[in-house]
C-alpha positions, -999 to +999 in steps of 0.1 A: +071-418+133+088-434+109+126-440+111+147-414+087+180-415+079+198-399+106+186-424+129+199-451+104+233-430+103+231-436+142+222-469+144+255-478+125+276-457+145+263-476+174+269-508+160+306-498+150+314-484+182+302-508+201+309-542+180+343-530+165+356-515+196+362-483+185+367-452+212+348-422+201+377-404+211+404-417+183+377-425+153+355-408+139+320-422+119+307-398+092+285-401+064+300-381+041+311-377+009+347-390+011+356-361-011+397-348-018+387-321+003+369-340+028+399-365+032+423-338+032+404-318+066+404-347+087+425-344+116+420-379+128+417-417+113+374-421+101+355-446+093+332-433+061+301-448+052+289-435+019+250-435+014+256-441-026+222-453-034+191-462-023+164-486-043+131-507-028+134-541-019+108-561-040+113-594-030+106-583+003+077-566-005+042-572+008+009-559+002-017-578+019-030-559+047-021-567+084-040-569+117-024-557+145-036-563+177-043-530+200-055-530+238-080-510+242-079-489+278-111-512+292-088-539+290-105-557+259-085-564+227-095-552+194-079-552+158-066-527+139-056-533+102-019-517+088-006-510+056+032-536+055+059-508+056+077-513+023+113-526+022+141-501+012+182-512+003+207-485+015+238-488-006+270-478+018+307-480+004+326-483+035+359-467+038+389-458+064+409-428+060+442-422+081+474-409+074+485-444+079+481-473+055+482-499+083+457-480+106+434-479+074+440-517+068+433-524+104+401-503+109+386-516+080+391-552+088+376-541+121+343-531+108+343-557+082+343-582+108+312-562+128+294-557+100+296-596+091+290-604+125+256-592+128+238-594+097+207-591+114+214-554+137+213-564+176+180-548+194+202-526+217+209-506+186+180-504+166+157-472+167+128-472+184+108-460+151+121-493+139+114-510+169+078-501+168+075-520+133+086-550+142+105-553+115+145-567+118+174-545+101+193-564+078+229-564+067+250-574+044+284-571+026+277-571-012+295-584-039+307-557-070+281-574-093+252-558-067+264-520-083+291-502-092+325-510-078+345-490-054+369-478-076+342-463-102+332-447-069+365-432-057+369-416-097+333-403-097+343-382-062+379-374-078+397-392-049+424-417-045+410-447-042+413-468-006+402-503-004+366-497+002+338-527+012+304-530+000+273-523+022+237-533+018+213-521+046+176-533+046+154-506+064+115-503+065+091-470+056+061-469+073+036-456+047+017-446+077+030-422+091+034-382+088+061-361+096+055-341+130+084-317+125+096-296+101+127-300+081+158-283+093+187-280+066+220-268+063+218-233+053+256-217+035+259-178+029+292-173+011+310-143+006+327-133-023+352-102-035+346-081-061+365-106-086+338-133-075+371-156-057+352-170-025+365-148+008+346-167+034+317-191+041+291-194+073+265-221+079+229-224+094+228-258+108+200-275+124+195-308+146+179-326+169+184-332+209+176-374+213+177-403+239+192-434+233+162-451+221+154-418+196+132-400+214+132-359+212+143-343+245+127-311+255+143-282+271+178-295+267+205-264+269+226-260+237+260-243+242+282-229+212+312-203+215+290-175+229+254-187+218+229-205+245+195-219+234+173-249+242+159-277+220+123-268+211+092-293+217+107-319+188+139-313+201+153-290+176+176-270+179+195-239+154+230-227+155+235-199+130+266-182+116+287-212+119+320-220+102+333-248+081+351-274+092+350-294+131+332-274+157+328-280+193+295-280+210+285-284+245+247-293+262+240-298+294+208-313+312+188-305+346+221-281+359+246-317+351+282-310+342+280-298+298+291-330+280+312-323+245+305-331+211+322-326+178+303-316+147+314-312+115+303-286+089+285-289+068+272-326+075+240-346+066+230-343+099+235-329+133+217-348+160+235-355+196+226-383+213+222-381+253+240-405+268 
């Protein structure tokens, strides 16, 4: 399959986590809108990275066919012609919100250096769908003159402003290939009095249960406050009347002691990653 944006979204968590130094436990990575009210509900420092834009790469494009070589299960090689996956730009600003300017100052010189660091993404943290393409992930931190500059960000979201970094992300679509599963959003009933003011708000939200490498894992036990379910054959899983804001959820595999993870509501996505 070709690789979608939440396995983007984890790729760069990866490559934070891992290249930055960052404990899961004292940052978090989101991929949010750095909204007022989104900076005002977090509880500890984040690292945002802001999906602003997206546009195709045309210098990287490439149209003549490709033969790819395939063996066959008697052992004998044959060759089977592919459509280039196109070349798309993923426009990040990159952020760090804390209650404290130096922590700010500090983690974004952190993932600043990462980010420069590896303008090609390392293998270990490349999707597998991207894998399969053979097609590099590429990196860089862009100059104002590429877009729009932070601070016309920051006033278009109504928030005060943060030094903010520039992000260009060069990912392939494989024009090949279908989507096996359907699409699982976040769902919102909200409740209003009879004056129309907003009482209260729930959430339908919907992800996925992967390995490491991306793949969907089958059977996996889901645990939230009083509701247990496992991942269906994609992996999928639903959790329905939840509320806004950081929620803790809980899965556990083959009878292994439940392993934690935060989510928060409402979010572009909701996929946990086995460790």
């Amino acid at each position: 399959m070709t690789p979608v944006l939440s396995d983007i979204s984890q790729t760069l968590r990866d490559l934070i986590y891992s290249r930055a130094k960052l404990e899961l436990s004292d940052v978090d990575i989101s991929f949010e809108a750095p909204t007022k009210e989104w900076v005002n509900s977090r509880t500890k420092p984040a690292i945002s990275f802001f999906l602003y834009d997206l546009e195709e790469n045309t210098e990287l494009r490439r149209t003549a066919m490709e033969l790819m070589p395939v063996r066959s299960v008697g052992g004998n090689t044959i060759g089977v012609r592919r459509t280039p996956p196109r070349r798309f730009n993923l426009h990040y600003m990159v952020s760090a919100i804390s209650t404290v300017v130096e922590d700010e100052h500090h983690l974004l010189w952190r993932v600043m250096s990462a980010l420069l660091k590896n303008p090609t993404l390392p293998e270990d943290v490349v999707p597998e769908s991207v894998k399969r393409l053979e097609v590099d992930l590429l990196g860089r931190v862009s100059q104002p003159d590429d877009g729009p500059r932070p601070i016309d960000l920051w006033n278009s979201l109504e928030t005060a402003p943060r030094p903010a970094l520039l992000y260009v992300l060069t990912v392939p679509v494989d024009l090949e290939s279908e989507f096996t599963a359907p699409l699982v959003l976040t769902r919102t009933l909200r409740y209003q009095n009879i004056d129309g003011q907003l009482v209260d708000a729930v959430h339908h939200i919907g992800g996925r249960i992967v390995d490491k490498l991306g793949t969907p894992q089958v059977g996996v036990e889901v645990r939230y406050s009083a509701t247990r379910l496992k991942s269906d054959v994609n992996g999928r899983f639903v959790l329905i009347g939840v509320p806004e804001g950081e929620i803790a959820v809980e899965v556990a595999v083959d009878g292994k002691k439940p392993r934690s993870y935060k989510l928060t509501v409402p979010s572009a996505q909701y996929d946990l990653t086995l460790e």
